[in-house]
N, C-alpha and C positions, 0 to 999 in steps of 0.2 A: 774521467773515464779514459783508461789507455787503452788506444788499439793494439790489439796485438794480432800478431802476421804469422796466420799458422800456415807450417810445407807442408804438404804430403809429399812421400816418398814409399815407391813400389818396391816390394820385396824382389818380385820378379822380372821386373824393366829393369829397375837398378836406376831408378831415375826421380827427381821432384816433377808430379804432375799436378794438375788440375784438379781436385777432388769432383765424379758426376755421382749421378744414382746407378743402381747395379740395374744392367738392362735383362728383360723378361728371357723367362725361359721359354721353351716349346711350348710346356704343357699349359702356362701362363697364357700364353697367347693365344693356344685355343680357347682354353678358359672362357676369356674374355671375347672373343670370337662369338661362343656358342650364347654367352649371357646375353649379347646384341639381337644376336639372334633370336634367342627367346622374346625377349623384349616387344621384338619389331614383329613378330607373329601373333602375343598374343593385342597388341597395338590395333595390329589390324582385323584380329579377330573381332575385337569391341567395335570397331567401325565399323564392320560389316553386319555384324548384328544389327547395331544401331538401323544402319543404311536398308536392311531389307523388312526388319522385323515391327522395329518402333515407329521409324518417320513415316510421316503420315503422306500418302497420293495427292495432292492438290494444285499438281503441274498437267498442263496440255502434254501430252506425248508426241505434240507435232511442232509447235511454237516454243515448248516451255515456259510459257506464261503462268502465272500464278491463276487458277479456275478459282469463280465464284459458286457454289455450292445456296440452291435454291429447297425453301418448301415448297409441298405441293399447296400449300394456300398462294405463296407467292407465285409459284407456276400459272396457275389460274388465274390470276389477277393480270399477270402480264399478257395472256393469250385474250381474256377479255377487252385489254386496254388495246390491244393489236386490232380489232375488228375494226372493220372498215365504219366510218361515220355516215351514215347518210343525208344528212340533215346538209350538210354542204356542195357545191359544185362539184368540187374535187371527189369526196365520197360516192357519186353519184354516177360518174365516171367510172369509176374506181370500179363499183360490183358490177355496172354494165360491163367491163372489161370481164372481171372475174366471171359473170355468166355465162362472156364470148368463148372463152379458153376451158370453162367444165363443161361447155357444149363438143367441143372441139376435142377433147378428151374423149369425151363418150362416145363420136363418131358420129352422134348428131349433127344435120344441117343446121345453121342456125337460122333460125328466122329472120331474124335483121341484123344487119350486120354494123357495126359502131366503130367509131373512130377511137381507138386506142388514146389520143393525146386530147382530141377538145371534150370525146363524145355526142358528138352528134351524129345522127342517121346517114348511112353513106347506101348506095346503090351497090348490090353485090358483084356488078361489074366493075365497077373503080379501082384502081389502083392508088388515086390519090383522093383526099379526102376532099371533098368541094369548100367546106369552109375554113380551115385554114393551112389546107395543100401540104398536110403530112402525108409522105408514102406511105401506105397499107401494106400490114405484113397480111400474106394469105398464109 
C-alpha cells in the first residue's frame, strides 16, 4: 500500500492548506441551540412529573429520614406493649408517678404525694425525699 500525499489548494488564498470541515452557519447554530434546548425542557419536564406526581411521600419533612409506615393492628399492639407494667417495682412507681401528674393536671390536690425516683411516701412539706434524698419537683 502507497501513501500518497494529497495538497489542498484554495482557489481564493491562492495558497496549499490544511484541508478542515466547513464551519456552521447562523441558522445551524441556532438550529442546534434550540434542539438542546428542547431536549433539556422536555428532560426536565419528565423529572418533574416523575418528582411530584409518581414518587411516593415516605421521607420526614424535618429530618429526611426514610418514615416507617404502621397498621392500625400494629399501632395497637405497640400502645399496648407501651403500658406501664405493674407487676414490678419499677412499674409501680411508674403509675404512682403517672397518677401524681393526671392529679396535677386536673388541678387536684393530691392526696399523697410520692417520690418520683424510688416511690416512696414523702410528707407534702418535703423538698427532699427521706429515703433516698432526691430533690422533689413541686
Amino acid at each position: 500500500m502507497v501513501n500518497t500525499i494529497k495538497v489542498a489548494y484554495c482557489k481564493i488564498c491562492k495558497k496549499e492548506v490544511e484541508p478542515g470541515k466547513k464551519k456552521m452557519d447562523t441558522w445551524e447554530r441556532v438550529a442546534w441551540v434550540l434542539i438542546s434546548l428542547a431536549t433539556i425542557g422536555i428532560g426536565l419536564i419528565v423529572y418533574l412529573l416523575y418528582r411530584f406526581r409518581y414518587q411516593k411521600k415516605k421521607y420526614c419533612p424535618i429530618c429526611n429520614i426514610e418514615v416507617k409506615f404502621k397498621t392500625e393492628e400494629e399501632k395497637a399492639k405497640e400502645e399496648e406493649e407501651a403500658k406501664i407494667d405493674t407487676s414490678t417495682a419499677k412499674g409501680k412507681v411508674l403509675e404512682k408517678v403517672e397518677q401524681v401528674k393526671k392529679q396535677s393536671k386536673t388541678g387536684k390536690k393530691a392526696e399523697k404525694q410520692f417520690c418520683e425516683f424510688c416511690g416512696s411516701q414523702v410528707p407534702s412539706s418535703a423538698s427532699v425525699c427521706p429515703s433516698c434524698n432526691t430533690k422533689l419537683s413541686k
